[in-house]
N, C-alpha and C positions, 0 to 999 in steps of 0.2 A: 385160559391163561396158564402158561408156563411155571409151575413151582420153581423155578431157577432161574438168576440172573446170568448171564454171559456176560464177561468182562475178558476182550482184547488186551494182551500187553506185549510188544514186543515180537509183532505175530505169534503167539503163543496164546491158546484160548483159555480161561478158565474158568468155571461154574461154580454158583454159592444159592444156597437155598434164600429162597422168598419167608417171610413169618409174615403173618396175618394175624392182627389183632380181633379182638372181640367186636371190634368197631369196622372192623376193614380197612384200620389203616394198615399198609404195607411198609415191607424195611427187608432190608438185602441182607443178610446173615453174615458180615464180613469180616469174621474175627478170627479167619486160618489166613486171612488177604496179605498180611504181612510175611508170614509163614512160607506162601505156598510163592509168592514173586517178587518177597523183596522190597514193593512197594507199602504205603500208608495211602489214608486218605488225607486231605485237606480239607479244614471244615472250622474255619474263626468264627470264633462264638460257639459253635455242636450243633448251629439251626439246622443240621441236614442229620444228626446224631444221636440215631438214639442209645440213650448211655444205660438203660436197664429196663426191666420186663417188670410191670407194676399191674397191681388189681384197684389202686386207690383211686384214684381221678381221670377223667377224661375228660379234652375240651377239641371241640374241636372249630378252629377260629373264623372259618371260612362263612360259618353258620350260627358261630354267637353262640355256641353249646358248651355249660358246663353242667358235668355232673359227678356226685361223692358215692361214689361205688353203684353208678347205674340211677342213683334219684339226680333226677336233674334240677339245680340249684333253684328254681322258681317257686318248687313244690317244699323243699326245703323251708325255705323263706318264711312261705305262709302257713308251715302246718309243724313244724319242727321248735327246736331250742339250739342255742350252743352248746349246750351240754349233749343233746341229743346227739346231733352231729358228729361230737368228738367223741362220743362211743361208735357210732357206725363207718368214721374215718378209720378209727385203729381197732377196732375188731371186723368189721365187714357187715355188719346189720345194724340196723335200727334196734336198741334197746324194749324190751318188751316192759311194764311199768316196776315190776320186781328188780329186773337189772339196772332198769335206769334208776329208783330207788339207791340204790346199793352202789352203784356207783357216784352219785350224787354224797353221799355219805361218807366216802372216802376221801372225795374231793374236800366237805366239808373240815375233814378232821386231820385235814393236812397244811388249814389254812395259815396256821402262825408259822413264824419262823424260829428256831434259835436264837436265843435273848445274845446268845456269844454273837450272833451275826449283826446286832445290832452297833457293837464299838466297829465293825469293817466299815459302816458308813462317813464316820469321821474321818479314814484315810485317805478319803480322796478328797480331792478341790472341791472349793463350794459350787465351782459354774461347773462340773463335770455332766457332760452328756450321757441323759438318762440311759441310754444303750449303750456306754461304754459300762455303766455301772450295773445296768442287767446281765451283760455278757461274763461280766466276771462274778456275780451275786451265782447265777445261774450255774458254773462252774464250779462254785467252789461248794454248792450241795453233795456236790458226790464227797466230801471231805467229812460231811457232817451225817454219810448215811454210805458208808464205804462199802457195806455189802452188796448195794445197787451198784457201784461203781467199781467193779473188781476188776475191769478190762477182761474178766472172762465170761466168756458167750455166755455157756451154758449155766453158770452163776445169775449173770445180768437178766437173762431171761428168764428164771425161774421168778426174779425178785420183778417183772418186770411190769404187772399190773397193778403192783402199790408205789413203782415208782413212777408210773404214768399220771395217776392220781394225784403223786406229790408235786411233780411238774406243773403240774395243769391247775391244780391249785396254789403253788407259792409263788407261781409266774408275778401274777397281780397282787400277790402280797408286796413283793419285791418292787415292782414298778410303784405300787402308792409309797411305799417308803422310800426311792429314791427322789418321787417328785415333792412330799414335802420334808427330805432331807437338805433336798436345795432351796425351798424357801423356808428354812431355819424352822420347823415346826415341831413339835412331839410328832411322834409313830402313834397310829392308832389301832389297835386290837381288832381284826376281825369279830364279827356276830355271826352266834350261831344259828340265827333266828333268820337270818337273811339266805338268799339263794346267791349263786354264782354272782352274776353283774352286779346286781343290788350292794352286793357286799364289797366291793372293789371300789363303786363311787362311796363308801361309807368310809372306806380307807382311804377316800382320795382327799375327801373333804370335807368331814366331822372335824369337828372340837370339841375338847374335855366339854366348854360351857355350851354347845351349840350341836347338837348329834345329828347329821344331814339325812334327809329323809327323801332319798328321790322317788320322782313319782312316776308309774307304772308306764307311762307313755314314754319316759327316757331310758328306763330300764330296759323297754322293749327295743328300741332306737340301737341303745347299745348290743344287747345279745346279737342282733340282726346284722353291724357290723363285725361284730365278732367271728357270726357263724361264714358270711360271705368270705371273710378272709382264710377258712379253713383249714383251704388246702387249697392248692393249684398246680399241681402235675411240677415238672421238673425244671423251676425257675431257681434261681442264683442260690439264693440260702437252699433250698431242702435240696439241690444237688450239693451243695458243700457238705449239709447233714452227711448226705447217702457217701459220700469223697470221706471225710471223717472218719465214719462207721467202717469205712468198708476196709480201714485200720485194724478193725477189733475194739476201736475206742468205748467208751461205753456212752451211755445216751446223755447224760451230764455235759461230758464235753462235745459232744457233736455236737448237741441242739446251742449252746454257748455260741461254735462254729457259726450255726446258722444264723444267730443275733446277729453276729458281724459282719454277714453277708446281707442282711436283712437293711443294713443300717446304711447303706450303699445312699447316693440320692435319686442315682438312676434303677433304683430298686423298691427298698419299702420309703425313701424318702419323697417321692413322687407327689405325694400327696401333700405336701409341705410347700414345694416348689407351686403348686397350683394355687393354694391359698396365699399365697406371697404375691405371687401375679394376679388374681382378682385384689387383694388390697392395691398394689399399682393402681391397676386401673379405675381404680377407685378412686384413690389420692389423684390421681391426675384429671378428676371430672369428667371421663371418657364412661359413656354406656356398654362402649365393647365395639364401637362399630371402627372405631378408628384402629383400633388392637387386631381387630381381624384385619383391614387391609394391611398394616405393616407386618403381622404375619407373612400376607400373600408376597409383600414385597422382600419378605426373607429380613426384615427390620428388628422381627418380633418372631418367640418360638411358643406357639399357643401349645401351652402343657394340659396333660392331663385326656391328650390325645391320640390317636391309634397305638398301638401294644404289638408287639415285638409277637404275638401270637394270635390275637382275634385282628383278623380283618372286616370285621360288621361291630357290630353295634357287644360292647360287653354287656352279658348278663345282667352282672352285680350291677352296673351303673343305672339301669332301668329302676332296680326297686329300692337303689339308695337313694337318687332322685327323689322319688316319690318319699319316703320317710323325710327326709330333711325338711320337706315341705307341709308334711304332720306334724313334727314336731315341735316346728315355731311356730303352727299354728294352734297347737295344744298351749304351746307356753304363752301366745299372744304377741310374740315378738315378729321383727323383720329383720332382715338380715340383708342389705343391699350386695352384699356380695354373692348373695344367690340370687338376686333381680338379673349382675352384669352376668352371672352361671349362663344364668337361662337365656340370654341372650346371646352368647356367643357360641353356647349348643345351636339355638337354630339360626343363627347367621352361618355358621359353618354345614350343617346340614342339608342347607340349603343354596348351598356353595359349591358347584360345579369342581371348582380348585381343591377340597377339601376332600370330598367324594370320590372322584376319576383317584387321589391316593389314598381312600379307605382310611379317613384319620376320621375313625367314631368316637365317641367320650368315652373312655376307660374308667376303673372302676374308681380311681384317685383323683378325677374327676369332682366325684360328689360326698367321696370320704372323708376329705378333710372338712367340708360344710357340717358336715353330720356332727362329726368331732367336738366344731368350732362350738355350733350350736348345743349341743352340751356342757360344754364348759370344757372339756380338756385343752389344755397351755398345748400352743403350738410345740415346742419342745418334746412332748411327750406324743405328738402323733406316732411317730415310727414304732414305736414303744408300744401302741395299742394295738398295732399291726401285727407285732412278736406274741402279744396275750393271744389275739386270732389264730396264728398261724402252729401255734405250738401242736395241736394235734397231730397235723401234717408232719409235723416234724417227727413228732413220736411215730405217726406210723407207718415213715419214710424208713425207720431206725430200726424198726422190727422187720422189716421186709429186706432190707440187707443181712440183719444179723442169724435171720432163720434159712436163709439161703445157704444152702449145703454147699461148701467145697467153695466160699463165697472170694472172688479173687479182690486185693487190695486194688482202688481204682490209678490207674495209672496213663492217664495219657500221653502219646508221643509226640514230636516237634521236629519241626524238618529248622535244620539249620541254618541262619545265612552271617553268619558271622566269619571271622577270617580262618582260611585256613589253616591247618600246620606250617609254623614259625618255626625259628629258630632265635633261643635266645645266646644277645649278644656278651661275652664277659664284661660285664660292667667297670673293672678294674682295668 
């Protein structure tokens, strides 16, 4: 195969090198293309785009493949942590038990917030949407630890594996104190007794008279949605991250950024939108089978399936599946909304119409069951998504900012608005 593309314009030939990734995916090097003829590409949405050179994630959708620096998310799953994870996202390995140690203890002792950030709660509305009030919580950190937040590189980075720590740990401080700031409750104090998850449902829902205890099968349930959310290569929020960063902003306000990209429906809210349509169909005494033909007749848009990148089967939705189905059966409950799930997984599956266009169950699918069945308020699903996804974020944020000579991201637009006017004397 030819190291070089050939691109005609104009009878005029021009050549641009090939880059091959670690994987074999290929991409045409065409960043003198404007330069050398004048023209851009066209490309709504980037699906044809690749907008930067990353060591973190690979998926590749054709084949159902994800993996966090070469582990492929399966082995993850069963043999890993969240924590784990978001050490090997944002440094490149797996923690050895010293580091992971050490790192654990950082997270642990960055748990509280500022007593000052506690009166910011009361200035917003009482119905205020928990991600409008993470994005700004999250934000206004760098105010309360400015030397993380100096807008300069080589500052930021220096400071930047105590402020990875503090991220990753006051994410969910932040999110339990929005969620019972909105049902009028006291803020509860992290324990230092508790690990990562554990300590997040203890903030979410303890009482001074009542300290919640949850039990090791829900703790795990959670970590396991957490770690699946990680990271995912270059979707809406972690490219706004890297759009951001690639300002000089500092990680405070990028990953903020990426809240609010996050918060999209056709993004992290996806999994909201699925839980809302299994209640439908629930309230409406339908098992799912009438929901799937008014899908097929375009009546109905069955969510929660095919993804804008995996055309087979996602990953994560194989072993959230299966969790969500441990877990109510550790806690002894049912849940008919995951009876209509599983029904309209293999009604569709087994659907000619659904298959011929590769619409598999994606991972939001079975995340918001997982959720539901733990107890997190729908409200707060997307919210859980941001606790997940924050590593990616961080090490989306380091890999822009260590990039030498790193150019501000800037893409171009072909016009179709009116030409040059002339304005008429209005007098």
């Amino acid at each position: 195969m030819s190291d070089k593309a050939t691109l005609t314009i104009e009878g005029k030939t021009y050549e641009y090198p090939i880059i091959v990734g670690s994987e074999g995916e290929k991409a045409i090097d065409a960043r003198n293309l404007r330069a050398d003829t004048g023209y851009i590409t066209y490309d709504e949405g980037f699906a044809n785009t690749g907008s930067c050179l990353s060591n973190i994630t690979f998926i590749d959708g054709e084949k159902g493949i994800l993996r966090y620096r070469g582990y492929p998310i399966e082995q993850l799953a069963k043999h890993s942590s969240f924590i784990s994870a978001a050490y090997l996202i944002i440094y490149g390995e797996l923690p050895n038990a010293q580091q992971r140690e050490i790192f654990r203890e950082n997270i642990r002792k960055q748990a509280s917030v500022n007593t000052a950030m506690n009166a910011m709660f009361d200035g917003f509305p009482a119905r205020s949407h928990p991600m409008a009030i993470l994005s700004a919580m999250m934000n206004s950190l760098g105010c309360y630890y400015p030397h993380m937040a100096s807008n300069n590189r080589e500052q930021d980075l220096e400071h930047f594996d105590e402020a990875a720590a503090l991220m990753i740990s006051k994410v969910r401080t932040i999110a339990a104190m929005s969620y019972r700031a909105e049902k009028g409750l006291p803020f509860v104090w992290p324990r230092v007794d508790l690990r990562y998850t554990a300590n997040f449902l203890h903030m979410m829902f303890s009482e001074p008279y009542n300290t919640y205890e949850p039990d090791e099968d829900t703790v795990e349930a959670l970590d396991l949605f957490l770690l699946l959310h990680a990271d995912h290569e270059q979707n809406c929020s972690t490219s706004t991250v890297r759009m951001v960063a690639s300002s000089g902003a500092n990680l405070f306000a990028s990953v903020a950024a990426g809240v609010c990209g996050l918060w999209g429906p056709l993004h992290g809210g996806a999994n909201v939108a699925v839980v809302k349509m299994l209640m439908e169909i629930h309230k409406n005494g339908d098992d799912g089978s009438t929901f799937i033909r008014n899908a097929k007749e375009g009546k109905a848009r069955l969510m929660g399936f095919g993804h804008r990148v995996y055309k087979n089967f996602d990953p994560r939705a194989k072993i959230l599946g299966k969790a969500v189905e441990r877990v109510l059966a550790n806690m002894g409950r049912k849940d008919p909304l995951l009876d209509i799930a599983k029904r309209l997984e293999e009604s569709a599956l087994s659907d000619n119409y659904f298959v011929d266009r590769k619409l598999y169950p994606n991972v939001d699918f079975y995340s918001g069951l997982l959720l539901r069945a733990i107890g997190i308020p729908l409200e707060m699903f997307t919210v859980m998504f941001a606790i997940g996804r924050i590593p990616g974020w961080i090490a989306n944020w380091r890999e822009v900012a260590i990039t030498p000579k790193q150019k501000i991201y800037r893409p171009r637009q072909i016009f179709m608005g009116p030409p040059r006017r002339e304005l008429e004397d209005i007098a």
